[in-house]
BAFI-3210 file (N, C-alpha, C; in Angstrom, 3 decimals, decimal comma, padded with zeros to 6 digits):
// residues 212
n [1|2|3|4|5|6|7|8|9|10|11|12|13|14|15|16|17|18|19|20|21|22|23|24|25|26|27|28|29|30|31|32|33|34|35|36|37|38|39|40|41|42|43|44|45|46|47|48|49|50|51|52|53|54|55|56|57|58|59|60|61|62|63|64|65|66|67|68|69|70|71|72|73|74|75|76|77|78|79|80|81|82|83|84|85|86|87|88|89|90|91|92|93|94|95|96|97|98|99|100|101|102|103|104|105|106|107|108|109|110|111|112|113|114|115|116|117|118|119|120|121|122|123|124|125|126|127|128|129|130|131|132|133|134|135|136|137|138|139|140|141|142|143|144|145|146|147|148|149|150|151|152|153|154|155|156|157|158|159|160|161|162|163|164|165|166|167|168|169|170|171|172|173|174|175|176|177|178|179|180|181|182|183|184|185|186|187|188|189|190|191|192|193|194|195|196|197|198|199|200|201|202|203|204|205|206|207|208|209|210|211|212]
n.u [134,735|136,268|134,736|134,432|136,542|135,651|133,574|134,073|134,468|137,775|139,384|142,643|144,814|146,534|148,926|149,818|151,036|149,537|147,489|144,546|143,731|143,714|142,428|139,943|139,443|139,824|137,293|135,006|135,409|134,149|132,211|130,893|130,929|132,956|134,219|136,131|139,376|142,661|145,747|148,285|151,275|154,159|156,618|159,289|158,474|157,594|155,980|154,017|152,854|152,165|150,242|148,082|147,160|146,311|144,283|142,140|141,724|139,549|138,311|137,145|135,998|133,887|132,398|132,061|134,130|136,691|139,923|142,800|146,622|148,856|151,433|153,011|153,223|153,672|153,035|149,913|149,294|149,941|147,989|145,513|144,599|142,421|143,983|146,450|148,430|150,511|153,104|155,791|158,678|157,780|156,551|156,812|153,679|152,952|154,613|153,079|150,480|151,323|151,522|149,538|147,023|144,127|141,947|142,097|142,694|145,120|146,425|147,840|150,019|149,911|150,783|151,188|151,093|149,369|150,831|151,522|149,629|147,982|149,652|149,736|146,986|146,821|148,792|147,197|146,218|143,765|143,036|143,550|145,572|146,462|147,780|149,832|146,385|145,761|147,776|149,494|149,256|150,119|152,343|154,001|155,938|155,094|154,723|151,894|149,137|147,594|143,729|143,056|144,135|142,724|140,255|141,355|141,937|140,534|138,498|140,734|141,117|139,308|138,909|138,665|139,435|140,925|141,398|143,819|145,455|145,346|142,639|139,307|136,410|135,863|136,967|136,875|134,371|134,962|136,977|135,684|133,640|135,434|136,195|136,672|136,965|136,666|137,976|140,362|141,775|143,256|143,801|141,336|139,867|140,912|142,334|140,626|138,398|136,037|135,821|133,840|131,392|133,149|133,489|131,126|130,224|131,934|130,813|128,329|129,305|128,614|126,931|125,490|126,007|125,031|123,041|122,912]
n.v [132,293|133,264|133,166|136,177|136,295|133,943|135,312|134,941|131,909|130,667|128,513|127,029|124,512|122,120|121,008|117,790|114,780|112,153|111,360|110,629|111,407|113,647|113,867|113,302|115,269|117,753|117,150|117,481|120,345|120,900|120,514|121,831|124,346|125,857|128,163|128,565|126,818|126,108|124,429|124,102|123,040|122,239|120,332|118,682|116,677|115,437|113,864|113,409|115,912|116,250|114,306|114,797|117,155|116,673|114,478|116,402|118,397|116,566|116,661|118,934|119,851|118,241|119,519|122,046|123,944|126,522|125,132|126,109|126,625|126,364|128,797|127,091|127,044|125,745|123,123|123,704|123,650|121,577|119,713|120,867|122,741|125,595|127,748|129,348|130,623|133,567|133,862|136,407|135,798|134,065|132,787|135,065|137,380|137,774|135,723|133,604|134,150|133,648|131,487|130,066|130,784|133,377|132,016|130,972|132,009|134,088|134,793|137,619|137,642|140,673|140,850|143,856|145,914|148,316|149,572|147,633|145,920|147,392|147,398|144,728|144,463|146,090|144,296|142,374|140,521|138,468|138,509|139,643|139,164|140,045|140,775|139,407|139,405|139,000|137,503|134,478|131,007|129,099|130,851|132,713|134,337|136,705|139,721|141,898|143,114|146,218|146,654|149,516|149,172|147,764|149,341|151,287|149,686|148,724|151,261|151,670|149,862|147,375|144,552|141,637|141,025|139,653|138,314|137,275|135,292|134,274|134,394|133,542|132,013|133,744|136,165|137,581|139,248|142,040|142,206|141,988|144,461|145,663|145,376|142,989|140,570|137,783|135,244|134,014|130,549|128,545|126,604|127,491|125,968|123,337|122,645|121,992|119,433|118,946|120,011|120,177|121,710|124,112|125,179|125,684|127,299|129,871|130,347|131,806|134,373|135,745|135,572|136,421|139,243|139,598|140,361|142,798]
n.w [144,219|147,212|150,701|152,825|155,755|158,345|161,056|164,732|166,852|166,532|166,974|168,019|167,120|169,667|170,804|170,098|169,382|169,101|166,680|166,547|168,710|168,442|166,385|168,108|169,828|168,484|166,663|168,844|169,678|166,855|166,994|168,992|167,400|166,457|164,361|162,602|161,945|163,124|162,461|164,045|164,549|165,461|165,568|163,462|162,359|159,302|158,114|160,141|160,323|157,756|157,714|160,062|158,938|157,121|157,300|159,576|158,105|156,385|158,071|158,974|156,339|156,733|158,284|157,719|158,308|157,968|157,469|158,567|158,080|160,258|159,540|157,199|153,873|152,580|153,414|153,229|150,537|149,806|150,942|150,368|151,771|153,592|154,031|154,960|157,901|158,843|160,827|162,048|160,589|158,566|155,878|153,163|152,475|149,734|148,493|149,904|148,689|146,176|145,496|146,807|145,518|144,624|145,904|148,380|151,954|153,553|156,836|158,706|161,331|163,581|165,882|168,295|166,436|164,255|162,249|161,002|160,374|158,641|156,311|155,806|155,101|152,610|151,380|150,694|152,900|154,101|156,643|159,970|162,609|166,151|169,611|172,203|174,409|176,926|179,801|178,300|177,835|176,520|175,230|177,295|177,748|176,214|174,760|175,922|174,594|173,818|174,696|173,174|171,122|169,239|169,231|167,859|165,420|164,393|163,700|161,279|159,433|157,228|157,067|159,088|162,057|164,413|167,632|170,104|172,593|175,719|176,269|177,329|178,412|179,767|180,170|177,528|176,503|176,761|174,236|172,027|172,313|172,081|169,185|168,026|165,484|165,574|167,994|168,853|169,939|172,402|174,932|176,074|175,134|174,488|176,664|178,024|180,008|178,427|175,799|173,728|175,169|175,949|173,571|173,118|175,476|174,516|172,329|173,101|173,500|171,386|170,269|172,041|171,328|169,129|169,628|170,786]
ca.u [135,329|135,714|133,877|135,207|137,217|134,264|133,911|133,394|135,487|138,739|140,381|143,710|145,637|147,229|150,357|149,528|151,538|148,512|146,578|143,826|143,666|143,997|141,097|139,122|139,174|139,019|135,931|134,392|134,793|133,584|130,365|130,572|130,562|133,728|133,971|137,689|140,868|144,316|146,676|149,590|152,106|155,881|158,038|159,649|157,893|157,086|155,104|153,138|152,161|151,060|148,870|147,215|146,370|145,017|142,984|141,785|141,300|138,666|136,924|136,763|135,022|132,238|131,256|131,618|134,678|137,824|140,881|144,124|147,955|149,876|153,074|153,652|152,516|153,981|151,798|148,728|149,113|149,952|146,909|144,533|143,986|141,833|144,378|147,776|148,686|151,786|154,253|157,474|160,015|157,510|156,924|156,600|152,695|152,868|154,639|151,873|149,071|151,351|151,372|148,028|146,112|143,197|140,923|142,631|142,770|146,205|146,009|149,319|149,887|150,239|151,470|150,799|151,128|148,614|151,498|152,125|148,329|147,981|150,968|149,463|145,570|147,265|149,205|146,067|146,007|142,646|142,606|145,378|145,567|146,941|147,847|148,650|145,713|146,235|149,298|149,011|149,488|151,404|153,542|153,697|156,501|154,344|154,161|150,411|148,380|146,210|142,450|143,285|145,007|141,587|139,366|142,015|142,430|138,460|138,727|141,747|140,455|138,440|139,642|138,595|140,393|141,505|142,203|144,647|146,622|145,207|141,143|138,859|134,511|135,197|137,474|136,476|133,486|135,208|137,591|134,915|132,917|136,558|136,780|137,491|135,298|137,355|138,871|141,868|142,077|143,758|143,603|140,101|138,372|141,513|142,620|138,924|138,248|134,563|136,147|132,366|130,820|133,671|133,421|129,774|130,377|133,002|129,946|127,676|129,296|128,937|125,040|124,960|126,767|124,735|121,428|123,033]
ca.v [133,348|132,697|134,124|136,717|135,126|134,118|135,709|133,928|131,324|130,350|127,384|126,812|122,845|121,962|120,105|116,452|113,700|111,309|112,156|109,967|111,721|115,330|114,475|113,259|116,599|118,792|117,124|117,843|121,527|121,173|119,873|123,064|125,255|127,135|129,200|127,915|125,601|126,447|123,395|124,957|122,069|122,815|119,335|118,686|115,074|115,437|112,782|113,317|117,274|115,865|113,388|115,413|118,258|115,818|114,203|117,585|119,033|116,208|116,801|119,632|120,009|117,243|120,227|123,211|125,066|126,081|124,517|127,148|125,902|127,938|128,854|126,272|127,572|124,243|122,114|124,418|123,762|120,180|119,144|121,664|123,353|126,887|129,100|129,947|132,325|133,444|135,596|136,707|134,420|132,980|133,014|136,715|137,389|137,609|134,645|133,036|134,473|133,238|129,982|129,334|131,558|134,405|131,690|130,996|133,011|134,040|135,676|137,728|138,139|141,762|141,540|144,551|146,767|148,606|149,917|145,882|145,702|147,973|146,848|143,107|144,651|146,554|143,448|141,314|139,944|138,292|138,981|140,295|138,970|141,102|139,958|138,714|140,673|138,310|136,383|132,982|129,817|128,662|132,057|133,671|135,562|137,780|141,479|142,408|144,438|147,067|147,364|150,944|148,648|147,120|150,062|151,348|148,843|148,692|152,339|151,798|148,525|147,071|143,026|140,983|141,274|138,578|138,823|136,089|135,352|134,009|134,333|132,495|133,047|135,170|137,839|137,918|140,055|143,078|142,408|141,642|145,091|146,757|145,394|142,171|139,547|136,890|135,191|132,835|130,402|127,461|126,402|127,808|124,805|122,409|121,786|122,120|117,973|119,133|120,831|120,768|122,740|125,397|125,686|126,403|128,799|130,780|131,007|132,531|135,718|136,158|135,335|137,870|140,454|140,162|140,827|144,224]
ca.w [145,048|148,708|151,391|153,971|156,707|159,063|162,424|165,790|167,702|165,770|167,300|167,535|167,870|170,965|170,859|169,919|168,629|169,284|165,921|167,272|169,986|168,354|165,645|168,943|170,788|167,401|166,727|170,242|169,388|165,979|167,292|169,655|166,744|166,213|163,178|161,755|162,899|162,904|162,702|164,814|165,232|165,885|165,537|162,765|161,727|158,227|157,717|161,260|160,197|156,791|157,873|161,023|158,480|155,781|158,691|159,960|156,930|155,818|159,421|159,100|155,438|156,961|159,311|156,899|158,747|157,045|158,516|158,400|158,304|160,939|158,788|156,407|153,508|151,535|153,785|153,003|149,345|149,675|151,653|150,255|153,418|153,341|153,981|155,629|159,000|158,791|161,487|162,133|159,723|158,301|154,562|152,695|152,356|148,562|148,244|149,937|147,815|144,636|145,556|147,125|144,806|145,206|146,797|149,999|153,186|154,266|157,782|159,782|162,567|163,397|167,210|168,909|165,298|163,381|160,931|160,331|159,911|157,432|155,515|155,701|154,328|151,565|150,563|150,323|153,888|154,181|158,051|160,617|164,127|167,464|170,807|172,907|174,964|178,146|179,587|177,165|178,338|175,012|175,125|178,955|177,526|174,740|175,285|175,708|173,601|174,684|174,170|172,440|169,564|168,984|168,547|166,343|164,186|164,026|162,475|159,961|158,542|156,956|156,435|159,847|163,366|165,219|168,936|170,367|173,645|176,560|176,003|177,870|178,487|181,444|179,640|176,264|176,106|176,247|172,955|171,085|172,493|171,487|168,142|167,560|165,139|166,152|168,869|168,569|171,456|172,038|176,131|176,685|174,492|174,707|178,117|178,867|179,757|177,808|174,705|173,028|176,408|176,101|172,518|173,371|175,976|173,353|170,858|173,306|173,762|170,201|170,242|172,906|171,084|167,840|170,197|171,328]
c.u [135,069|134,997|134,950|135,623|135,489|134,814|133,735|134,679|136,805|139,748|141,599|144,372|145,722|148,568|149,648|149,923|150,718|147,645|145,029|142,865|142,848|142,463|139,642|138,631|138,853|137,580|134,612|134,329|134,488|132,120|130,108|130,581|131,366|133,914|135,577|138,380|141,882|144,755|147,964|150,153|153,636|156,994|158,057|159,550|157,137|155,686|153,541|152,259|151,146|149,677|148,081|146,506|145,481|143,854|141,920|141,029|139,573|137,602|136,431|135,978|133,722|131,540|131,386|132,402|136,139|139,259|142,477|145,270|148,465|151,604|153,795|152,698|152,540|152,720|150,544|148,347|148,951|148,569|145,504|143,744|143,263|142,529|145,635|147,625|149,660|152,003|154,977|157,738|159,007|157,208|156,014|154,300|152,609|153,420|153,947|150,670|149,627|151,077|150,149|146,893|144,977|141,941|140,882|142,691|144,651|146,221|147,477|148,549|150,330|150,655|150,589|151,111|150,327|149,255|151,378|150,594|147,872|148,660|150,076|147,994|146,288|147,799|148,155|145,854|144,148|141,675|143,573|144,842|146,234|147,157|149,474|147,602|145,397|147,215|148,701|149,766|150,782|152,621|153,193|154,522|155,873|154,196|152,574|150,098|147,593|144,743|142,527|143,392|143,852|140,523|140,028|142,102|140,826|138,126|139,328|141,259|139,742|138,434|139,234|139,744|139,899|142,304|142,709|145,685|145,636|143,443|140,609|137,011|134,952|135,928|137,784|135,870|134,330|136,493|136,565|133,976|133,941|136,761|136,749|136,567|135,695|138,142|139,465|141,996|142,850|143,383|142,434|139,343|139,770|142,152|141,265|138,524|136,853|134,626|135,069|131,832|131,905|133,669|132,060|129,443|130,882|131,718|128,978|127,699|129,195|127,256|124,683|125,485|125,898|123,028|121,595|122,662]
c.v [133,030|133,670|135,104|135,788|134,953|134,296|134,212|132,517|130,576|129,741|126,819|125,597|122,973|121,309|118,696|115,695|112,443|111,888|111,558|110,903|113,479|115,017|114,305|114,910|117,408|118,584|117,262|120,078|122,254|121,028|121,421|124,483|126,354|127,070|128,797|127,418|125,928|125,429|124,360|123,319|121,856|122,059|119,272|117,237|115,582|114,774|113,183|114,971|116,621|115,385|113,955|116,211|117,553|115,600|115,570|118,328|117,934|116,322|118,412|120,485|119,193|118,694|121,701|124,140|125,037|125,929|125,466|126,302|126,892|127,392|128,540|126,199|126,190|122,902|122,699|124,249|122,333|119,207|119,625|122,311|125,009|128,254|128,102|131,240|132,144|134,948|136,363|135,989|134,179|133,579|134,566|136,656|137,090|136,338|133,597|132,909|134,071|131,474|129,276|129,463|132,094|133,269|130,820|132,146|132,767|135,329|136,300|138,102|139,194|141,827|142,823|146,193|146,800|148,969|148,514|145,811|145,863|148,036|145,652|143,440|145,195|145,600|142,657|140,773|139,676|138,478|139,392|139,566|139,780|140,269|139,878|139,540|140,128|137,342|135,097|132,024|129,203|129,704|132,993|135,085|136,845|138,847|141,317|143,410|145,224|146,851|148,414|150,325|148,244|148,308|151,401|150,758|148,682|150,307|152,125|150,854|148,036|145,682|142,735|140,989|140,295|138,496|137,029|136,364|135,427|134,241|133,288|133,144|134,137|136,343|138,364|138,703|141,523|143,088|142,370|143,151|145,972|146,688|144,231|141,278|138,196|136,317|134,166|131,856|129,493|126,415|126,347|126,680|123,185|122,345|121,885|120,201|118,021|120,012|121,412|121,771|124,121|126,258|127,102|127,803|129,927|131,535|131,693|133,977|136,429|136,119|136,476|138,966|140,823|140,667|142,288|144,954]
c.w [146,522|149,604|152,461|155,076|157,935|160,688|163,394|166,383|166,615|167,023|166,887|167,964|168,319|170,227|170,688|168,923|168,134|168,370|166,401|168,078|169,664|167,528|167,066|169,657|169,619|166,973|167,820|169,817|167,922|166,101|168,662|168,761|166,725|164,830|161,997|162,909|162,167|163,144|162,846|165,540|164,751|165,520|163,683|161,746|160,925|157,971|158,816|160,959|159,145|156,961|159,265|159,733|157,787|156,666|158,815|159,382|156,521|156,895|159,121|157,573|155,852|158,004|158,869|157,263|158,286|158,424|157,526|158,883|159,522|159,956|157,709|155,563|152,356|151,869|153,260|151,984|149,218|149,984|151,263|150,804|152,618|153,353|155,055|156,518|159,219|159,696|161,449|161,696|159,076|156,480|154,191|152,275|150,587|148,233|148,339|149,095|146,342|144,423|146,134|146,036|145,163|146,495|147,926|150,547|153,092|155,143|158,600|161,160|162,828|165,371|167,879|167,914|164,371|162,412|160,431|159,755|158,668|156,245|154,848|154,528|152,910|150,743|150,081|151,324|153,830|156,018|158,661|161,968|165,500|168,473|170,984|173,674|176,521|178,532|178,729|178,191|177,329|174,849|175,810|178,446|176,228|175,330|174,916|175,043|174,243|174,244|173,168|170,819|168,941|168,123|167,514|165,152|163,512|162,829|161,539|159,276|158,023|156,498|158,353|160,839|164,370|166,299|169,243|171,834|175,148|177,104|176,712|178,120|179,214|181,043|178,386|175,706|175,650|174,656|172,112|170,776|172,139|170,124|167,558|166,935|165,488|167,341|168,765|170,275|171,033|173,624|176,225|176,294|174,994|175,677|178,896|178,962|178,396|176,888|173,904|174,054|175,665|174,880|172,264|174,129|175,197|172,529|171,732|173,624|172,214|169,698|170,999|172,408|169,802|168,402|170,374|170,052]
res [x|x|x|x|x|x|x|x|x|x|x|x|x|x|x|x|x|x|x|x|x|x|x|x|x|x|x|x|x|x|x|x|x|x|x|x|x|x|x|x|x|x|x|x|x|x|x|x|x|x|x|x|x|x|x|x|x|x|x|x|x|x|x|x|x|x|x|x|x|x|x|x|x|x|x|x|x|x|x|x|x|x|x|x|x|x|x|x|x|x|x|x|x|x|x|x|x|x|x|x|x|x|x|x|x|x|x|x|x|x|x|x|x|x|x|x|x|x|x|x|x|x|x|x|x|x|x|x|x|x|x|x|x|x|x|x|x|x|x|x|x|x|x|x|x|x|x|x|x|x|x|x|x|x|x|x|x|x|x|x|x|x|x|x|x|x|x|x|x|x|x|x|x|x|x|x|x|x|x|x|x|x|x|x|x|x|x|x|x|x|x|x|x|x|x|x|x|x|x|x|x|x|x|x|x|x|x|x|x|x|x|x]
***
């Protein structure tokens, strides 16, 4: 039986065709100690998704953190990844959970909706995500979420909350003090030249939060 989704820094790919390149930097903030990896990659090279996730996937069992598909719930099965996060379009939650089976994660994304939330927990969602909760770098155009949505969703729920959209050390604390056990980045550790440092910074507001 698997474990609850685990809190704490949840790293998300960059863009990178250069797998090389990509397991270089993912392993810089695996050695900084984030909590899961999202493979979020967009083109349409078969071959080039496969073989990043496989890659990815085996780095990321040598350091004990589960590595999530964004979307592609076919790749997720194929590769034996930990789970699937799926959005808008993307495949029906149950369909996910028939084809992965009970002991994968599959996480939505709930936008800036606690009805969607509560929809997603009821189906079996193993976590929900929100956001964005600052402009993003990857998606400027995202409506923002409020704070409010946070320490709502902290009442109605009870399945792991996952803040996302434009996070970084310096304005994190307060999602985390609103709600959130997770934070989704992607910029803050990877366009950082010192991806392990920022990882590091990420995990200390989370050291400081379990002192309060």
């Amino acid at each position: 039986m698997k474990a609850p989704f685990p809190g704490g820094v949840y790293a998300i790919t960059p863009a990178e065709t250069d797998t090389d390149r990509l397991l270089e930097r993912v392993e810089a903030a695996l050695a900084g100690g984030i909590s899961a990896l999202q493979y979020r990659e967009k083109t349409g090279d078969v071959a080039l998704r496969h073989g990043q996730a496989s890659e990815l996937l085996a780095l990321c069992r040598r350091h004990g953190v589960p590595l999530i598909v964004n979307d592609d719930v076919r790749l997720a099965d194929l590769v034996g990844a930990a789970g699937v996060h799926l959005g808008a379009g993307d495949a029906r939650l149950a369909e996910a959970r028939i084809l992965l089976g009970p002991d994968k994660y599959v996480g939505i994304s709930c936008y800036q909706s606690l009805p969607l939330a509560r929809e997603a927990e009821a189906g079996g969602a193993d976590y929900v995500a929100f956001g964005s909760f600052y402009p993003s770098p990857s998606k400027p155009q995202a409506p923002l979420a409020p704070l409010e949505l946070l320490r709502a969703a902290r009442q109605a729920l009870h399945v792991p909350i996952v803040a996302i959209g434009g996070i970084t050390a310096e304005n994190a604390a307060v999602l985390l003090e609103n709600g959130a056990d997770a934070l989704a980045v992607i910029s803050a550790i990877f366009d950082n030249p010192d991806a392990r440092a920022a990882a590091r910074q990420l995990n200390a507001l989370f050291a400081w939060e379990s002192e309060e």
